[in-house]
Residue frames relative to the residue before (quaternion, step in Angstrom):
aa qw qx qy qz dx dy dz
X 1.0000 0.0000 0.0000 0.0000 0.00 0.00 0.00
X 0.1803 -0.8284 0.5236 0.0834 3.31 -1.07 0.85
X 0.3434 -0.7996 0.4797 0.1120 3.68 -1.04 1.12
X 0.2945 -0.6857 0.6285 0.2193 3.47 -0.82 -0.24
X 0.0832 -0.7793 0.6211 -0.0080 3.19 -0.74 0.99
X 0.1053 0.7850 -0.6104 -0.0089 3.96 -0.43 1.28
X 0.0787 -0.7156 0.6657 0.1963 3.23 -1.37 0.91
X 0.4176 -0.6775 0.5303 0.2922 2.89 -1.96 0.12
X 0.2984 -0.6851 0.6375 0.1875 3.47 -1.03 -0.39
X 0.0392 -0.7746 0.6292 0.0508 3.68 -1.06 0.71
X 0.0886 -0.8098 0.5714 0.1000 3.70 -0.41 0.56
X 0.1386 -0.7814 0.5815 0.1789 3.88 -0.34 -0.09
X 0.3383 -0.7579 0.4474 0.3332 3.53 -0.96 0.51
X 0.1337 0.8413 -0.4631 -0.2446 3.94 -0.58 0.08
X 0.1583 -0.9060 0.3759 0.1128 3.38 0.10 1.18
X 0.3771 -0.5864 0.5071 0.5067 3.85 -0.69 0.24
X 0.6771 -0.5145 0.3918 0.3513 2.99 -2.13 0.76
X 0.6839 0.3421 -0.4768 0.4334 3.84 0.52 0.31
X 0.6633 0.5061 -0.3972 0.3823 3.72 0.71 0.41
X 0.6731 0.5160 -0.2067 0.4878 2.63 2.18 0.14
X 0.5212 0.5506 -0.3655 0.5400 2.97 1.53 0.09
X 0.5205 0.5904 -0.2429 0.5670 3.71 1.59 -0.58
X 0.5954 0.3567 -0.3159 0.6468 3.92 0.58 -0.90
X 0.9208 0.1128 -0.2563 0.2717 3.96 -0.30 -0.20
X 0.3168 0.6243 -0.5077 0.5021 3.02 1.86 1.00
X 0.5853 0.6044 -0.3070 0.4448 3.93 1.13 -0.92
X 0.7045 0.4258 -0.2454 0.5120 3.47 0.70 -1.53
X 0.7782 0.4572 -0.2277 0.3654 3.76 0.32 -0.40
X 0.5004 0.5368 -0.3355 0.5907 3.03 2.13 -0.10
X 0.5862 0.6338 -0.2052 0.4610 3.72 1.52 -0.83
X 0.7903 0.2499 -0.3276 0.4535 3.13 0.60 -1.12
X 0.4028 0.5930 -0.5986 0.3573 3.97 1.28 -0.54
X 0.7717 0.4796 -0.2206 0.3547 3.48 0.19 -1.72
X 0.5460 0.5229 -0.3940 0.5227 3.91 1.28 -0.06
X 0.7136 0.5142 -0.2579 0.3999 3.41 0.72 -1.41
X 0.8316 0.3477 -0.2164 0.3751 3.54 1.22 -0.78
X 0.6456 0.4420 -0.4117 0.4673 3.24 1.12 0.48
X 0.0581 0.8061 -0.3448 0.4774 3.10 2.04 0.81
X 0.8382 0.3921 0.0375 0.3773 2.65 0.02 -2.20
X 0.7791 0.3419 -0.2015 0.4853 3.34 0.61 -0.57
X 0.6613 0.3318 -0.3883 0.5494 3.60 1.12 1.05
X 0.3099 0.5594 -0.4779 0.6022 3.24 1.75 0.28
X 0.7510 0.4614 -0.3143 0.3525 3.87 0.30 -1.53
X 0.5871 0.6587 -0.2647 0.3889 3.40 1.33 -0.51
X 0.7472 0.4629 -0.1945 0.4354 2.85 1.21 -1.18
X 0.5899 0.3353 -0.3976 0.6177 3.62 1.05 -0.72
X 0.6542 0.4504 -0.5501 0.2580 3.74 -0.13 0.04
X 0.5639 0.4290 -0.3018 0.6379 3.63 1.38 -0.48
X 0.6311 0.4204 -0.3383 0.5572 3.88 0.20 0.03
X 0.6486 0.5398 -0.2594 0.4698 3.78 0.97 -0.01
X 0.6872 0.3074 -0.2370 0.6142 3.14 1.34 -1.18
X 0.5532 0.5348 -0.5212 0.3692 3.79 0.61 -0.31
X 0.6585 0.4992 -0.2382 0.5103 3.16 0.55 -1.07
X 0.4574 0.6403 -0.3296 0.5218 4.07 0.72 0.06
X 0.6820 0.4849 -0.1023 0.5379 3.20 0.79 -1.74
X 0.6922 0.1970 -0.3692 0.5881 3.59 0.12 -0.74
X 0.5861 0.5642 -0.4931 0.3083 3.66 -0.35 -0.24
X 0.5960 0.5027 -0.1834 0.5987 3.48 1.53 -0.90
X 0.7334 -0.5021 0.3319 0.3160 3.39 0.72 -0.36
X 0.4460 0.6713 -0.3335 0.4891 3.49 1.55 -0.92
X 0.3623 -0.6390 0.6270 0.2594 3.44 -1.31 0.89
X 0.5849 -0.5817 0.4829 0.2937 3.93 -1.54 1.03
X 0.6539 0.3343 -0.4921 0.4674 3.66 0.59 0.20
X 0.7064 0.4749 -0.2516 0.4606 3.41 0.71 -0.41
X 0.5101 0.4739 -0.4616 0.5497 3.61 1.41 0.11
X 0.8248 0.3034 -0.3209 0.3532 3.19 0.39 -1.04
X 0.3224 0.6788 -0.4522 0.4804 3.68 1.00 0.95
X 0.7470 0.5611 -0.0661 0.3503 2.78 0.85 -1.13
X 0.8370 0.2966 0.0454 0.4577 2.96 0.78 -1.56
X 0.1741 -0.8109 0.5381 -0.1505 3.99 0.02 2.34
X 0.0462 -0.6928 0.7194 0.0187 3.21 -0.35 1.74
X 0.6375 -0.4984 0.4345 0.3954 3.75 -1.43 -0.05
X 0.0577 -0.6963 0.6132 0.3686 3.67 -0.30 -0.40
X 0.6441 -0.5329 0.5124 0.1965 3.61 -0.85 0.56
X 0.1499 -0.7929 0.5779 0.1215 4.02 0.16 1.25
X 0.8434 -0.1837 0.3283 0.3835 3.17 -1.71 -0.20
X 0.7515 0.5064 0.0453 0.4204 3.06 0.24 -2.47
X 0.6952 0.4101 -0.3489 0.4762 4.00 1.23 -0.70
X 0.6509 0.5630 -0.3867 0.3315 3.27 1.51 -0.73
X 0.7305 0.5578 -0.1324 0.3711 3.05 1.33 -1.21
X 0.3686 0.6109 -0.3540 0.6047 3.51 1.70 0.34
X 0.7410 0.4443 -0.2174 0.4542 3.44 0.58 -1.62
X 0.5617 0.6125 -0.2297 0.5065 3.54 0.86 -1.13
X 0.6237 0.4707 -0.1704 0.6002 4.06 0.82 -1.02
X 0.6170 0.4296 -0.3105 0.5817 4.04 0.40 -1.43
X 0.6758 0.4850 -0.4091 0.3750 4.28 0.02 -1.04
X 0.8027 0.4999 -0.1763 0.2733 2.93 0.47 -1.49
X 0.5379 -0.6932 0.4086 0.2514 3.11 1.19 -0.59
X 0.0480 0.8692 -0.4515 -0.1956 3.81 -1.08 -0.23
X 0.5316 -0.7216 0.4382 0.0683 2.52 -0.83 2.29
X 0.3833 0.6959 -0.5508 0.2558 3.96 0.54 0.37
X 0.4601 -0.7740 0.2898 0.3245 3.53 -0.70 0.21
X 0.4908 -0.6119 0.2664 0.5601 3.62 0.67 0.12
X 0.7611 0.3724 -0.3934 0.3567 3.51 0.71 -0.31
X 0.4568 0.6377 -0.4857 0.3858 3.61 1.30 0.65
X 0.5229 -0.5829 0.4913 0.3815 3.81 -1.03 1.03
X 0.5280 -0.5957 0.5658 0.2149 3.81 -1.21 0.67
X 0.7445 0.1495 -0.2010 0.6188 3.91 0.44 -1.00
């Protein structure tokens, strides 16, 4: 008969206090950049939930509004353009562009 034998391993991190100010300068750049492409498929949605809701007001049955009514969703690549356009670019002017 044969057994399996699994080990584990635990490792802990212990960074100095300036690799730690770096490790939670990163996460907080992450979650801003989570939180805000969040937002901007949240905005999608209530903007398509606005016009559905338009439609029945007009008369239009809600299964047939929401047939009807094609908000984008925001891709990956639109967020990440937008994200880039906010931020700005912190190059100095005397650095070549290409």
């Amino acid at each position: 008969m044969q057994s399996d034998v699994l080990r584990a391993f635990r490792f802990t991190l212990d960074p100095t206090p300036a690799q730690k100010e770096v490790l939670l300068r990163h996460a907080g750049a992450a979650r801003w950049a989570f939180n805000h492409a969040l937002g901007m498929k949240v905005a999608a949605h209530q903007q398509w939930r606005q016009q559905v809701q338009a439609l029945v007001d007009a008369g239009v049955s809600e299964a047939e509004a929401r047939k009807r009514i094609r908000v984008p969703v925001p891709t990956k690549p639109s967020i990440q353009k937008h994200l880039n356009q906010i931020k700005g670019d912190s190059r100095a002017p005397d650095l070549p562009t290409g």
